[in-house]
N, C-alpha and C positions, 0 to 999 in steps of 0.2 A: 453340831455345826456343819451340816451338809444337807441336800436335801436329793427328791426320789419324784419321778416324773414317769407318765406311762407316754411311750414314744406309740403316737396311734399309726404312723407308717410302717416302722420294724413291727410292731404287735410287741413291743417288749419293754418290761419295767428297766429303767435306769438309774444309778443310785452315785453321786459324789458324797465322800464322806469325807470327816477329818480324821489323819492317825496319829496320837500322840504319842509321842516319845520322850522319857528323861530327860532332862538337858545335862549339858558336862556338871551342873553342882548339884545333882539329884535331886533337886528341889522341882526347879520349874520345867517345865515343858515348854520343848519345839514339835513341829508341827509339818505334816506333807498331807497330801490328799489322794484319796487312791477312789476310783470307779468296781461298780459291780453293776450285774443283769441277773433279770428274772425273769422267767416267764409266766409266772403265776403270784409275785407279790410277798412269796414265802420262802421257799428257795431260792439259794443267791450263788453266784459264783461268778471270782475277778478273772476275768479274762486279760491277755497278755497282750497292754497296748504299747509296750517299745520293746524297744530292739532287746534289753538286759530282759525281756522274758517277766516285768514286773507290770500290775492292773497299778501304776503311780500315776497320775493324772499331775502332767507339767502347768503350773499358771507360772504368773508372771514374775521375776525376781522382784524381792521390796523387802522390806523390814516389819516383822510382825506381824506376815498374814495371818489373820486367826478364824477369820470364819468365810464360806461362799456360799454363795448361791448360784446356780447353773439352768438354764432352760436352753430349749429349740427354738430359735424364734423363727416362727413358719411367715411373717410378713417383709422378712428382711430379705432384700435384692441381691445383697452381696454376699458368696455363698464361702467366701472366707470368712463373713461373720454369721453364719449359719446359730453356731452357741453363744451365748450371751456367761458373762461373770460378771456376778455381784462378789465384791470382796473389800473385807476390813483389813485397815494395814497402820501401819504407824509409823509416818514418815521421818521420823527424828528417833525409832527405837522406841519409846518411851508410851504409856497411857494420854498422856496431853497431848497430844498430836492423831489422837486415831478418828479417822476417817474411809470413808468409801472410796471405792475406785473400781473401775470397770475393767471389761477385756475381751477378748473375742476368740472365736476358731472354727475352723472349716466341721470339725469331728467330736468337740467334746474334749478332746483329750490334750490339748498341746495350744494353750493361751498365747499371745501378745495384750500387752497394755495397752490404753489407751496414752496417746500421746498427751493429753490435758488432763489426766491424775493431780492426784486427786479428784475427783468429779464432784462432792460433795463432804464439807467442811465438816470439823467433829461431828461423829456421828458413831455410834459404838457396836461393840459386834452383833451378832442375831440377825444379820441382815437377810430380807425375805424378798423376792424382788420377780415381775411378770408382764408380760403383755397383755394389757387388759381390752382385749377386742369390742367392749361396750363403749370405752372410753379414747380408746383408740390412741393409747399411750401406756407406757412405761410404766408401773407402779410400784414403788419402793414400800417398803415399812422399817422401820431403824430403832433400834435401841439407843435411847437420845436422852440427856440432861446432867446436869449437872453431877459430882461425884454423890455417892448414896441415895442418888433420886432416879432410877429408874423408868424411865416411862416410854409410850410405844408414839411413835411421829412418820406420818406418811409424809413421802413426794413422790412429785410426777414428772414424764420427759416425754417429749415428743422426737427423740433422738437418741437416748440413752447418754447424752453427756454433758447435756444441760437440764438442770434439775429445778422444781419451785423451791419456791422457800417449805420449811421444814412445818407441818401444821400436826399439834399433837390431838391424837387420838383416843389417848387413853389413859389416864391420868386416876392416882390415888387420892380418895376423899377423907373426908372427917371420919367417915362409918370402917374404915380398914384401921387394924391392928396396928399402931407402930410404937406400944411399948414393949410387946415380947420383942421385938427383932431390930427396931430402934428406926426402922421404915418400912414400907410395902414394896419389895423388890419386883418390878415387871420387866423379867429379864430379857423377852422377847414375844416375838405374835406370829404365828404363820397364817397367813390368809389363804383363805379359797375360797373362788367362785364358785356358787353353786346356784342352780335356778333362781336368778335374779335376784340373791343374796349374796351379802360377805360373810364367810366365816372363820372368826379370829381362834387360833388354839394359842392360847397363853402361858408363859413358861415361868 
Protein backbone atom coordinates (compact mmCIF):
# COMPACT_ATOMS: atom_id res chain seq x y z
CA UNK A 1 0.00 0.00 0.00
CA UNK A 2 2.56 2.58 -0.94
CA UNK A 3 4.24 3.26 -3.77
CA UNK A 4 8.25 4.30 -5.23
CA UNK A 5 9.11 6.92 -7.83
CA UNK A 6 12.55 8.02 -9.28
CA UNK A 7 12.61 12.01 -8.63
CA UNK A 8 14.70 12.65 -12.14
CA UNK A 9 15.68 16.43 -10.59
CA UNK A 10 17.18 15.18 -7.11
CA UNK A 11 18.62 11.86 -8.98
CA UNK A 12 16.95 10.12 -6.17
CA UNK A 13 14.54 7.09 -5.63
CA UNK A 14 11.51 7.93 -3.26
CA UNK A 15 9.53 5.53 -1.38
CA UNK A 16 5.83 6.28 0.58
CA UNK A 17 4.92 3.19 2.48
CA UNK A 18 2.28 2.00 4.72
CA UNK A 19 3.23 1.07 8.64
CA UNK A 20 1.01 -1.17 10.21
CA UNK A 21 0.53 -1.49 13.64
CA UNK A 22 -1.77 -3.59 16.15
CA UNK A 23 -4.80 -1.98 17.00
CA UNK A 24 -5.96 -1.70 20.89
CA UNK A 25 -7.85 -5.44 20.51
CA UNK A 26 -4.75 -7.02 18.82
CA UNK A 27 -6.78 -8.02 16.11
CA UNK A 28 -6.91 -5.41 13.51
CA UNK A 29 -4.61 -2.89 12.35
CA UNK A 30 -4.24 0.93 12.25
CA UNK A 31 -2.14 2.47 10.11
CA UNK A 32 0.65 5.80 9.50
CA UNK A 33 2.82 6.19 6.57
CA UNK A 34 6.40 6.91 6.64
CA UNK A 35 8.87 7.96 3.36
CA UNK A 36 12.36 6.58 2.58
CA UNK A 37 15.27 7.47 -0.30
CA UNK A 38 17.62 5.67 -2.42
CA UNK A 39 20.12 6.30 -4.49
CA UNK A 40 20.38 3.26 -6.32
CA UNK A 41 16.85 1.29 -5.89
CA UNK A 42 18.37 -1.12 -3.34
CA UNK A 43 19.51 0.58 -0.29
CA UNK A 44 17.12 2.66 1.62
CA UNK A 45 17.26 4.86 4.51
CA UNK A 46 14.29 7.12 6.28
CA UNK A 47 15.48 10.27 6.70
CA UNK A 48 14.15 12.82 9.42
CA UNK A 49 11.35 14.88 8.03
CA UNK A 50 9.80 16.59 11.41
CA UNK A 51 10.73 18.06 14.10
CA UNK A 52 10.26 14.58 16.58
CA UNK A 53 13.28 13.27 14.41
CA UNK A 54 10.88 10.62 12.71
CA UNK A 55 10.73 9.72 8.32
CA UNK A 56 6.33 9.71 9.36
CA UNK A 57 4.85 11.25 6.31
CA UNK A 58 1.68 13.57 7.78
CA UNK A 59 -1.48 13.20 5.19
CA UNK A 60 -4.57 14.38 5.94
CA UNK A 61 -6.88 13.56 9.19
CA UNK A 62 -10.07 10.99 8.09
CA UNK A 63 -11.18 7.71 9.20
CA UNK A 64 -9.69 4.68 7.64
CA UNK A 65 -6.88 5.82 5.59
CA UNK A 66 -5.71 2.56 4.32
CA UNK A 67 -3.79 3.01 1.27
CA UNK A 68 -1.76 6.05 -1.10
CA UNK A 69 -0.46 6.79 -3.75
CA UNK A 70 2.06 9.76 -4.07
CA UNK A 71 3.68 11.39 -7.28
CA UNK A 72 5.71 14.90 -8.43
CA UNK A 73 3.50 16.43 -10.54
CA UNK A 74 6.04 18.33 -12.68
CA UNK A 75 2.82 20.25 -14.86
CA UNK A 76 1.21 21.72 -11.83
CA UNK A 77 1.64 25.73 -11.27
CA UNK A 78 1.04 25.77 -7.89
CA UNK A 79 4.09 24.78 -6.01
CA UNK A 80 1.99 24.13 -2.80
CA UNK A 81 0.58 21.40 -4.85
CA UNK A 82 3.94 20.29 -6.13
CA UNK A 83 2.84 16.35 -4.53
CA UNK A 84 -0.21 14.88 -5.57
CA UNK A 85 -2.30 12.02 -2.82
CA UNK A 86 -4.28 9.43 -3.94
CA UNK A 87 -5.81 8.05 -0.81
CA UNK A 88 -8.62 5.56 0.36
CA UNK A 89 -10.57 6.55 3.41
CA UNK A 90 -13.90 5.60 4.89
CA UNK A 91 -15.94 8.35 5.67
CA UNK A 92 -18.44 6.85 8.12
CA UNK A 93 -15.57 4.32 9.69
CA UNK A 94 -16.98 1.53 8.24
CA UNK A 95 -16.08 -0.80 4.51
CA UNK A 96 -19.59 0.71 2.91
CA UNK A 97 -18.51 4.08 2.74
CA UNK A 98 -14.81 3.65 1.19
CA UNK A 99 -13.83 5.82 -1.33
CA UNK A 100 -10.99 8.06 -2.70
CA UNK A 101 -9.89 11.42 -1.94
CA UNK A 102 -7.06 13.56 -2.70
CA UNK A 103 -4.56 15.97 -1.23
CA UNK A 104 -1.64 18.08 -1.79
CA UNK A 105 2.01 19.43 -0.56
CA UNK A 106 4.73 21.65 -1.22
CA UNK A 107 7.47 18.53 -0.28
CA UNK A 108 5.91 15.14 -0.16
CA UNK A 109 5.91 15.13 3.32
CA UNK A 110 2.96 17.16 5.07
CA UNK A 111 -0.68 16.80 3.09
CA UNK A 112 -3.77 19.09 3.16
CA UNK A 113 -7.23 17.74 1.75
CA UNK A 114 -8.96 18.58 -0.73
CA UNK A 115 -11.74 20.67 0.31
CA UNK A 116 -14.52 18.49 -1.99
CA UNK A 117 -13.58 14.86 -0.63
CA UNK A 118 -14.37 12.60 -1.10
CA UNK A 119 -13.48 13.22 -4.91
CA UNK A 120 -14.69 9.75 -6.11
CA UNK A 121 -17.64 7.61 -4.83
CA UNK A 122 -17.02 3.91 -3.49
CA UNK A 123 -14.10 2.96 -4.86
CA UNK A 124 -11.73 0.39 -2.64
CA UNK A 125 -8.23 0.50 -1.70
CA UNK A 126 -4.98 -0.37 -4.15
CA UNK A 127 -5.34 2.89 -5.48
CA UNK A 128 -2.64 3.50 -8.38
CA UNK A 129 -2.80 7.03 -9.68
CA UNK A 130 -0.42 9.57 -12.51
CA UNK A 131 -0.11 12.18 -14.82
CA UNK A 132 -0.43 10.71 -18.02
CA UNK A 133 1.55 13.38 -20.41
CA UNK A 134 -0.02 11.40 -23.68
CA UNK A 135 -3.23 12.14 -22.41
CA UNK A 136 -2.71 15.09 -20.70
CA UNK A 137 -4.69 14.03 -17.54
CA UNK A 138 -4.92 12.37 -14.47
CA UNK A 139 -5.15 8.73 -14.56
CA UNK A 140 -6.49 6.75 -11.74
CA UNK A 141 -6.98 2.90 -11.51
CA UNK A 142 -9.09 1.55 -8.43
CA UNK A 143 -9.98 -1.59 -6.76
CA UNK A 144 -13.81 -1.40 -7.68
CA UNK A 145 -17.18 -3.71 -7.21
CA UNK A 146 -19.17 -5.08 -5.42
CA UNK A 147 -18.25 -7.29 -2.05
CA UNK A 148 -16.27 -10.58 -3.26
CA UNK A 149 -15.95 -9.20 -6.72
CA UNK A 150 -12.90 -7.74 -7.19
CA UNK A 151 -12.03 -5.96 -10.22
CA UNK A 152 -9.59 -3.24 -11.58
CA UNK A 153 -11.73 0.25 -12.99
CA UNK A 154 -9.88 3.39 -14.55
CA UNK A 155 -10.79 7.19 -14.38
CA UNK A 156 -9.54 10.32 -15.47
CA UNK A 157 -9.34 14.12 -14.46
CA UNK A 158 -8.33 17.11 -16.00
CA UNK A 159 -7.87 18.69 -12.47
CA UNK A 160 -7.48 16.09 -10.10
CA UNK A 161 -10.86 16.51 -8.52
CA UNK A 162 -13.33 15.95 -10.91
CA UNK A 163 -13.21 12.42 -11.94
CA UNK A 164 -15.13 10.37 -15.25
CA UNK A 165 -17.25 7.91 -14.62
CA UNK A 166 -15.59 4.61 -13.31
CA UNK A 167 -15.03 2.26 -16.67
CA UNK A 168 -13.77 -1.43 -15.88
CA UNK A 169 -10.67 -2.63 -17.13
CA UNK A 170 -10.32 -5.77 -16.01
CA UNK A 171 -12.64 -8.08 -15.15
CA UNK A 172 -12.84 -12.20 -14.26
CA UNK A 173 -14.11 -14.56 -17.08
CA UNK A 174 -15.71 -18.11 -17.25
CA UNK A 175 -11.98 -19.49 -18.07
CA UNK A 176 -10.72 -18.25 -14.14
CA UNK A 177 -10.99 -20.64 -11.21
CA UNK A 178 -13.79 -19.69 -8.85
CA UNK A 179 -14.49 -23.00 -7.19
CA UNK A 180 -11.21 -23.28 -5.19
CA UNK A 181 -11.40 -19.89 -3.78
CA UNK A 182 -15.15 -19.20 -4.39
CA UNK A 183 -14.13 -16.05 -6.89
CA UNK A 184 -11.09 -14.53 -8.90
CA UNK A 185 -9.83 -11.86 -6.52
CA UNK A 186 -8.16 -8.72 -8.47
CA UNK A 187 -6.89 -7.04 -5.69
CA UNK A 188 -5.26 -4.30 -7.53
CA UNK A 189 -3.14 -3.09 -10.82
CA UNK A 190 -0.19 -0.75 -10.84
CA UNK A 191 0.20 0.70 -14.18
CA UNK A 192 3.31 1.99 -16.15
CA UNK A 193 4.05 3.80 -19.04
CA UNK A 194 6.41 2.44 -20.97
CA UNK A 195 7.27 2.95 -24.84
CA UNK A 196 3.82 3.65 -26.02
CA UNK A 197 2.36 0.87 -23.78
CA UNK A 198 0.48 0.19 -20.63
CA UNK A 199 1.68 -2.09 -18.19
CA UNK A 200 -0.52 -3.60 -15.68
CA UNK A 201 1.24 -5.69 -12.62
CA UNK A 202 -1.62 -7.42 -10.93
CA UNK A 203 -2.10 -8.36 -7.31
Amino acid sequence: NGNVMYDEQEKIFKMWYVIWLPGEDGVNNVGGFGYAVSKDGVNWSKPAINDDGTSAVMVPKAKGVVAITVFKDLVETDPQRRYKLFYAEKPDGTDRTLSTSVGYSPDGFRFTAEAENPVITYSDRQTNCYWDPARKRYVAYLRFGPPNQRIISRTESEDFVHWSPKVTVLNYTKMDDTKTYGWTDLYGMRIMPYDGVYIGFVT
